[in-house]
N, C-alpha and C positions, 0 to 999 in steps of 0.2 A: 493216632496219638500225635501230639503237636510236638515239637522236638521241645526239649526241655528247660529253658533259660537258665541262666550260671545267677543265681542270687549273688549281687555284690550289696553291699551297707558300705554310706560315707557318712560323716558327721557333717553336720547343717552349717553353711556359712555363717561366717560369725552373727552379723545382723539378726537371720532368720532363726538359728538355733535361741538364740540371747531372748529372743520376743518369745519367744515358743515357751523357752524355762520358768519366765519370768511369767505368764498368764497360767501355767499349769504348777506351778511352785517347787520344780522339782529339775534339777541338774541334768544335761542333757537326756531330756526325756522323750525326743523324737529325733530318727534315724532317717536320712534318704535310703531308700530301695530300691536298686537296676534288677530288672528292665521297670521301667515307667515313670521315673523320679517320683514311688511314691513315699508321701511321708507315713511315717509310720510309729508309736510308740518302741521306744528300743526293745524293749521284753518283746516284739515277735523275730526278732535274732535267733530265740531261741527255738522257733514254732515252722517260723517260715519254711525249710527244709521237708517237714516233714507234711509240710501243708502239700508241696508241691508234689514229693512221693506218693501221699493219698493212693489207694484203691479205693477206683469211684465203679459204681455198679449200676449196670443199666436202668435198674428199679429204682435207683435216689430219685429226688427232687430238692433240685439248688435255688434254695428262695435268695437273690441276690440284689444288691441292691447299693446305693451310696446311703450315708445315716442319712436319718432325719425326712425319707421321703415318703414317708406315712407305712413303711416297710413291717412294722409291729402289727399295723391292722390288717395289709395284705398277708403276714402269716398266718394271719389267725384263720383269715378265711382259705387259704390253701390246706392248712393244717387239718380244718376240720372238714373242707370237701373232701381232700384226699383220705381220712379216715371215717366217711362215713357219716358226719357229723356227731363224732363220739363227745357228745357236751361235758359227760361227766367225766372221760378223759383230759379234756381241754381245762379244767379245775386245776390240774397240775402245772408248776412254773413253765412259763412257755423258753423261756432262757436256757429248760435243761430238757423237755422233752424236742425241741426242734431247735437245738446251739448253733451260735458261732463258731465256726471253726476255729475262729483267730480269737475267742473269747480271752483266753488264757493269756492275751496279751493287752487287752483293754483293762480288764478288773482286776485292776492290781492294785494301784497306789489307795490307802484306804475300803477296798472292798478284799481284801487276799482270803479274813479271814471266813467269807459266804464262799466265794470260789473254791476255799481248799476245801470243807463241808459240804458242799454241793457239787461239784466236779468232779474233785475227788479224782486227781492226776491232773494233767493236761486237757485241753478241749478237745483238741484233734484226737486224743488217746477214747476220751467220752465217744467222738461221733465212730472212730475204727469198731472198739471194741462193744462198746454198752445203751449204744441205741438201737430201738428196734426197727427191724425190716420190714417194710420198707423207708427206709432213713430220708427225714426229712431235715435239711440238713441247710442253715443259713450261713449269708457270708459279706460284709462289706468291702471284700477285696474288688480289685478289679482283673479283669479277665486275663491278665497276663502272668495273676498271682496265686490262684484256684491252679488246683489241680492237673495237673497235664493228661492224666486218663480220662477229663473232661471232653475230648474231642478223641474221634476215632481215628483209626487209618487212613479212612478216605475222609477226614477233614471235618467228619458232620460231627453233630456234640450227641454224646454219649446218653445222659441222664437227662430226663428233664428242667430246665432252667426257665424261674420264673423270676424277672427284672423289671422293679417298682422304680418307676421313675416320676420325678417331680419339678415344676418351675423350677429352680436355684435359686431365687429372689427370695422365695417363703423356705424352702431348704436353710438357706443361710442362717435365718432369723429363726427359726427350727433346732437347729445346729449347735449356734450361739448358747441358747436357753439351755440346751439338754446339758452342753459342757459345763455349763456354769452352776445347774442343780447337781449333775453327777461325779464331776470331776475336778467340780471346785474351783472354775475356771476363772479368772481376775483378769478386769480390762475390761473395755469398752466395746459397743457393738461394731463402730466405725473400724477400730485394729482387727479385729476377727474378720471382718469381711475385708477387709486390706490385704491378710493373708489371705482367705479364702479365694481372691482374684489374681492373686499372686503365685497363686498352686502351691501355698506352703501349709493351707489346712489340714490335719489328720484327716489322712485316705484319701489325699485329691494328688495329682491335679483330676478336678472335677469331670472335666471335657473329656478327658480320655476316658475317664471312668465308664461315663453313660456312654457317648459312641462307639467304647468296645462292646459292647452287648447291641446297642441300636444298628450295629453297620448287620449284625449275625440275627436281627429279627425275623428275615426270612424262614431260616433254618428250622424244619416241623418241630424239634424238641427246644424252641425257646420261643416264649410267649412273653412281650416288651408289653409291660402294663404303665399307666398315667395314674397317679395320684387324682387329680384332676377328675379324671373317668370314671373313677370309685366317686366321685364327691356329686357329680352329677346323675351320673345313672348303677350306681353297685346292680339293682340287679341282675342289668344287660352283663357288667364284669362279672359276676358269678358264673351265672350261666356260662360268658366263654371261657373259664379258667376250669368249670365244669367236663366240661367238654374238651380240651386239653388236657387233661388227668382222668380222660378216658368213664366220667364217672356222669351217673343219671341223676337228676333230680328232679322232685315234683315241682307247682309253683307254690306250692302249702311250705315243703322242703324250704326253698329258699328265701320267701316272707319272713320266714322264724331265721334262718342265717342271717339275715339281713337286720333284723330286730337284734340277733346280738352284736353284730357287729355296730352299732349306732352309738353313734360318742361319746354318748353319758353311758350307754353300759361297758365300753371300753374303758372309760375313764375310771370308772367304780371296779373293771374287773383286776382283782389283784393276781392272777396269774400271766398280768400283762402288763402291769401299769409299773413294774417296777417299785412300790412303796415296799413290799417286804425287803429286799435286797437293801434299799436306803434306811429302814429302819434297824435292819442287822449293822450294818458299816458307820453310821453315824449318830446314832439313838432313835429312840422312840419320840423325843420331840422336834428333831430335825425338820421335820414336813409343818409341825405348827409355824416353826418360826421364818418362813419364806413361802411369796408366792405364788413358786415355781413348783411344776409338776411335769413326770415324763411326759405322759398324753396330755398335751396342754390347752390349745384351740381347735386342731384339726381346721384350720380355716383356708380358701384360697385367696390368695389376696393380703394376707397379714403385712409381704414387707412393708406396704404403703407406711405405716404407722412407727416403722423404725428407720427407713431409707431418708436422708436427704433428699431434695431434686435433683442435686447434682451427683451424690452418689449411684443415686437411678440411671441416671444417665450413663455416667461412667460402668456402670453393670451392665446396661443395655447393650454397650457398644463391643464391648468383650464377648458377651455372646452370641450378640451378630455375628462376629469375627471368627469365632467359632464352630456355629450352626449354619453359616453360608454353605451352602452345596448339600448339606444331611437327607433333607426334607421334611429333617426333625424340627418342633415349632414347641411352644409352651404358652400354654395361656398366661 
């Protein structure tokens, strides 16, 4: 077990907090977190603690990941290899049979009243107490902020960990969209990715996020997946997430996984796509009157169509700066 880091909360320089409030509409509403300077909405102040005390048991499976990196459709498909592909189970909101840990700290402002109806206490209290075993169990934190029973004595990780990683270019622009359908977010794409290079985006800094899991992909119980690698070949990724969760499939089996996973029937599937939960929180015609949806393109390549040239660049060179020495690369 990895020794346990002392959670401290500072409030955001003035600059950084002021922008934060002002695109989310709401008085300091994100928190720095030690260790990682991450940001963070204030409400997991209250969660963080208990997040990190967690009893993690060798049977979970930590679908992990930064938002926005096609993370929804990799659950789905872990979800349903690791159970077997119980479809008619999979009918069920996927937000409450495979949660957020830190949910309870996202779906607040405008969502409390689906959260407190569906959760039904805290998130972390959901995944302890009222999820079934084997608990599959997701999380946008990054490695320093999971669970400390997450790694053993001698250093290896405990539970199975599965880490959806994506370009950051189409992440961003991913990112942008989703705050702005769910959480209401005000302001421009150019400010959001200013912060997001800045490391003042909710749940970044970005870099550390993905190379704490990338530097540990050796490790037999953590399996570092590409966004990318789903969009080119899913069913080679099946097969080896298969085979990591210890599980058989036919090729008849994975043709049909693979047919539901396909982004019109993602996009139509409401145990996924989030429209229930925005139709409880904001009305029923919330979704007529904008052209934004959780699952939105699935596309590689989207920033082109929002970036500058020169904001490219400037992204480009950040991540150089970053990815130098990894080995890690991104289409």
């Amino acid at each position: 077990m990895r020794t346990k880091p002392v959670l401290s909360f500072s409030k955001l320089d003035e600059e950084t907090g002021s922008m934060l409030d002002n695109m989310f509409d709401k008085k300091d509403c994100m928190v720095e977190i030690n260790p990682g300077r991450v940001i963070l909405p204030a409400d997991y102040m209250t969660i963080g603690q208990d997040i990190l005390d967690m009893e993690v048991l060798d049977s979970d499976v930590w679908m992990c990941s930064y938002p926005r990196t096609g993370s929804t459709w990799a659950q789905e498909m872990v979800w349903l290899i690791g159970h077997d592909l119980d479809y008619e189970g999979a009918k069920s909101i996927q937000q409450i049979r495979c949660p957020l840990v830190e949910l309870s700290c996202i779906m607040v402002d405008g969502h409390a009243e689906w959260h407190d109806e569906s959760v039904k206490g805290t998130s972390v209290d959901l995944v302890k107490y009222r999820l079934p075993h084997p608990r599959y169990i997701r999380s946008h934190l990054p490695w320093d902020l999971l669970p400390t029973e997450i790694v053993k004595d001698d250093g290896t990780t405990k539970p199975k960990v599965i880490y959806t990683s994506r370009n950051p270019k189409d992440m961003v622009v991913s990112y942008y969209h989703y705050c702005t359908l769910v959480h209401g977010l005000k302001g421009s794409f150019e400010d959001f990715c200013d912060l997001f290079m800045r490391d003042h985006a909710p749940f970044g800094p970005v870099w550390n996020h993905i190379l704490g899991f990338w530097k540990r992909r050796h490790d037999p119980n953590i399996l570092f997946i590409k966004f990318e690698e789903m969009k080119r070949d899913l069913p080679i990724v099946v097969r080896k997430t298969a085979t990591f969760l210890n599980k058989n499939m036919s090729d008849e089996q994975i043709d049909k996984l693979c047919d539901h996973l396909s982004f019109q029937n993602m996009k139509q599937n409401r145990a996924v796509n989030l429209e229930g939960i925005l139709e409880k929180s904001f009305g029923k015609s919330y979704l007529e009157q904008t052209p934004l949806r959780f699952i939105r393109k699935g596309e590689i390549g989207d920033w082109k169509n929002f970036m500058s040239d020169d904001l490219s660049r400037r992204f480009d060179d950040w991540a150089e700066q970053h990815l130098k020495g990894t080995e890690l690369s991104f289409e």
